[in-house]
C-alpha positions in Angstrom: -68.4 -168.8 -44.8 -66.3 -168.8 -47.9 -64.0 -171.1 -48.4 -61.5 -169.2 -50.7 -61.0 -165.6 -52.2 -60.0 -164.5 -56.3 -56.6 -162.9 -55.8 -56.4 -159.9 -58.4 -53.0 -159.1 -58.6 -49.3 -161.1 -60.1 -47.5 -160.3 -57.2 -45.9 -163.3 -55.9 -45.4 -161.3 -52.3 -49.0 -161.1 -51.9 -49.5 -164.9 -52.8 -46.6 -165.6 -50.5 -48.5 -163.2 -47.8 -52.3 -164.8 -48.0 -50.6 -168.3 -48.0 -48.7 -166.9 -44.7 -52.3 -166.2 -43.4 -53.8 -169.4 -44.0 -56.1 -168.0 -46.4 -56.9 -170.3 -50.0 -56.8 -168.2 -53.0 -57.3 -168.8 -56.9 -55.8 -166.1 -59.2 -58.2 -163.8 -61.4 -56.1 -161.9 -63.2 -56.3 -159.7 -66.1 -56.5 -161.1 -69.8 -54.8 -159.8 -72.7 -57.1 -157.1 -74.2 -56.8 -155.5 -70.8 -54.6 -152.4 -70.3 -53.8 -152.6 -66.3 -51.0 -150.4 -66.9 -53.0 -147.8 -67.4 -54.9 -148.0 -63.9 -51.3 -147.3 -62.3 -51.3 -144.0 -64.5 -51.5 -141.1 -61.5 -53.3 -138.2 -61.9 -51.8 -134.6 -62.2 -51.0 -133.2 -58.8 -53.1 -136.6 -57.4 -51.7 -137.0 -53.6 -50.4 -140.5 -52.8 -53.2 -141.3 -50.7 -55.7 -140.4 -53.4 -53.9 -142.2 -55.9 -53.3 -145.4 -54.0 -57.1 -145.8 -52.7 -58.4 -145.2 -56.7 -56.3 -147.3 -57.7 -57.4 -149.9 -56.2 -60.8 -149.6 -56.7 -60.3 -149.1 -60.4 -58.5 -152.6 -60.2 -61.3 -153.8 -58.0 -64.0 -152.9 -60.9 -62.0 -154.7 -63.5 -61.6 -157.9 -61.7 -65.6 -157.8 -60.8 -66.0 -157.6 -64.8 -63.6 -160.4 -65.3 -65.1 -162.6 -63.3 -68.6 -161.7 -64.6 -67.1 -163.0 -68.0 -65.9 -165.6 -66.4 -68.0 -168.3 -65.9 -66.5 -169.0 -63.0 -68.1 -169.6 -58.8 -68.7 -166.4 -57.0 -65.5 -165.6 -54.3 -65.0 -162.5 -52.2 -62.1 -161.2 -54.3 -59.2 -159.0 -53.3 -57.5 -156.3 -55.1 -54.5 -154.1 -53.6 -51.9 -151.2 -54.5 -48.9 -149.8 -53.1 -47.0 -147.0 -53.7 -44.0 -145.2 -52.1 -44.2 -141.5 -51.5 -42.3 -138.4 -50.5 -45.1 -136.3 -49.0 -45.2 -132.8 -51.0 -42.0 -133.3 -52.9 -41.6 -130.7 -55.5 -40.9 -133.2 -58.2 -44.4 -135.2 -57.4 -44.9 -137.4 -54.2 -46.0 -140.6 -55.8 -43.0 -143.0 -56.9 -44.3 -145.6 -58.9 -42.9 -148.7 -60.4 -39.2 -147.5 -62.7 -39.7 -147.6 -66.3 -36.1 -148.2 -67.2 -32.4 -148.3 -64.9 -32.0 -144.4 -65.4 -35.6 -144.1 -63.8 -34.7 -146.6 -61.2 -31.5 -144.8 -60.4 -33.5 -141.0 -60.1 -36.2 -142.8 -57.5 -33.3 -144.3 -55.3 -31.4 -141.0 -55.5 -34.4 -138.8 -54.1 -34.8 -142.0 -51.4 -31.4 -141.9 -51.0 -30.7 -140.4 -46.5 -34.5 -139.5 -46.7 -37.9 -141.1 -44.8 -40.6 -142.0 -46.7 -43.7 -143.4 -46.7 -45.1 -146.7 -48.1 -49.0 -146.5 -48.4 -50.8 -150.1 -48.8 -54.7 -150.0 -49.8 -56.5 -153.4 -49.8 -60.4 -153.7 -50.8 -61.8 -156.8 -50.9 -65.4 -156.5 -52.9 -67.8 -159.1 -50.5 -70.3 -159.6 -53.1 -71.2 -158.7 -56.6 -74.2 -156.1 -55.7 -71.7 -154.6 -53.1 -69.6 -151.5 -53.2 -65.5 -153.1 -51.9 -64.5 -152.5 -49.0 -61.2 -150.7 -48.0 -58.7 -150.1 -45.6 -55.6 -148.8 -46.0 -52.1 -148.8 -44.1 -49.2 -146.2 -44.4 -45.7 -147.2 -42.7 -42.4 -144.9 -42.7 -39.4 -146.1 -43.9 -35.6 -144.7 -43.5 -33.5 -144.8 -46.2 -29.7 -145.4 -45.5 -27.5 -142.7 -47.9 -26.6 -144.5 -50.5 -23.6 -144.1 -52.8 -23.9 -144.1 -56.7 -21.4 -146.9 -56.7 -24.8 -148.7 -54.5 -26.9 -147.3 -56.8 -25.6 -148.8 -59.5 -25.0 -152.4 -58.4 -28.4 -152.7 -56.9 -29.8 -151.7 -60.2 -27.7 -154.3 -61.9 -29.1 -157.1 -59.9 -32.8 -156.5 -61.7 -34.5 -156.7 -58.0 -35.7 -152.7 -58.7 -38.2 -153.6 -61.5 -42.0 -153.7 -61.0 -41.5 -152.7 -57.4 -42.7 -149.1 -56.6 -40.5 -146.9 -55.0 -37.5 -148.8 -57.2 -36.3 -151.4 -54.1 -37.9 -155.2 -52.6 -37.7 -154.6 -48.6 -37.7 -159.2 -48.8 -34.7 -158.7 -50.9 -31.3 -156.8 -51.4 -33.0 -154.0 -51.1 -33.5 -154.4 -47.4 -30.0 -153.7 -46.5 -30.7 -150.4 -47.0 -33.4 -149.4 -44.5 -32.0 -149.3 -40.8 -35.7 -148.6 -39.2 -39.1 -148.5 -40.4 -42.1 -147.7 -38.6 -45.5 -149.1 -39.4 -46.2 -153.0 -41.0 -43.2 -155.0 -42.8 -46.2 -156.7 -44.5 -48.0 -153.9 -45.9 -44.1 -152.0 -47.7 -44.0 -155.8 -48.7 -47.5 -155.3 -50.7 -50.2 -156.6 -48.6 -50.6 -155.4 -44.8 -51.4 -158.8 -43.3 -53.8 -156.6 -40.4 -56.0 -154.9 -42.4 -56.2 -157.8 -44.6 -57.4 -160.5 -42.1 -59.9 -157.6 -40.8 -61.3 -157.0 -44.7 -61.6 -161.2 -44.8 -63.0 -161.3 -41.7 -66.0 -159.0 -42.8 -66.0 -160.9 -46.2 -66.6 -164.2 -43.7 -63.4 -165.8 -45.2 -62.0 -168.7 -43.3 -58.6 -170.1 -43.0 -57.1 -172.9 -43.2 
């Protein structure tokens, strides 16, 4: 069994997620030189699902080369992505992370009285020889119509930033969804299902 995991990824909702599970994590995450940005680039015309499940990977292969250069004890180690789509929208179906409060306000507009979907993919990569393995969960989310008086103040409050789709379901941002159907876990960042099953495969144990 092993004892603990390398969590590659700076979201504190996934730390806040594996602690949830019972599951002991060290951070691996990426160095200065690296351009992780990048990774989160989509494709043109790339569907969400596409995008979501290479993503991950591609962040699944640079934490296997930062721990080679690491020095450090070999640990299953877990990489994830989430993005927010509208399937087929003319304008592209993958929302991503806003750049700036004008991009933020355009992404909560086209949310704005609309469902969408929230896709999660987790791989966890078992050992160093071994291709990841992945699972993925999508959940669909209703958004309430929201005024640009809304707009705005939820903007102002900073919570939109670094969040795909432009809104934190954990945070002010949950005031506007009046149903969702899927996992609250996995639009948070990290569906806590497919997680424990990847782990469980990886022999991880809890605490």
């Amino acid at each position: 069994m092993n004892s603990f995991i390398y969590l590659a990824s700076q979201s504190p909702r996934r730390q806040e997620l594996l602690t949830q599970m019972g599951i002991r994590f060290e951070m691996l995450l990426p160095g200065p030189n690296e351009d992780s940005e990048s990774i989160e680039t989509p494709l043109p015309q790339e569907k969400a699902r596409t995008y979501v499940e290479r993503v991950t990977l591609a962040k699944s292969t640079a934490a296997l080369t930062r721990w080679k250069n690491s020095g450090l004890p070999w640990a299953p180690i877990l990489c994830a992505d989430t993005t927010v789509s509208l399937p087929n929208h003319p304008d592209g179906e993958i929302l991503g992370k806003p750049i700036d409060a004008a991009d933020a306000a355009r992404i909560l507009t086209m949310l704005s009285g609309k469902v969408h979907e929230v896709l999660s993919s987790v791989a966890v990569t078992v050992s160093p020889d071994e291709k990841p393995i992945q699972l993925m969960q999508v959940s669909e989310v209703q958004f309430a119509n929201l005024s640009a008086e809304q707009i705005a103040t939820y903007i102002a409050s900073g919570e939109p930033f670094g969040k795909a789709g432009a809104y934190g379901i954990q945070g002010l941002g949950g005031a506007f969804i009046p149903l969702i159907r899927g996992s609250y876990s996995g639009i948070m960042g990290l569906p806590i299902y497919e997680t424990k099953l990847l782990l469980e495969r990886a022999q991880v144990s809890s605490i």
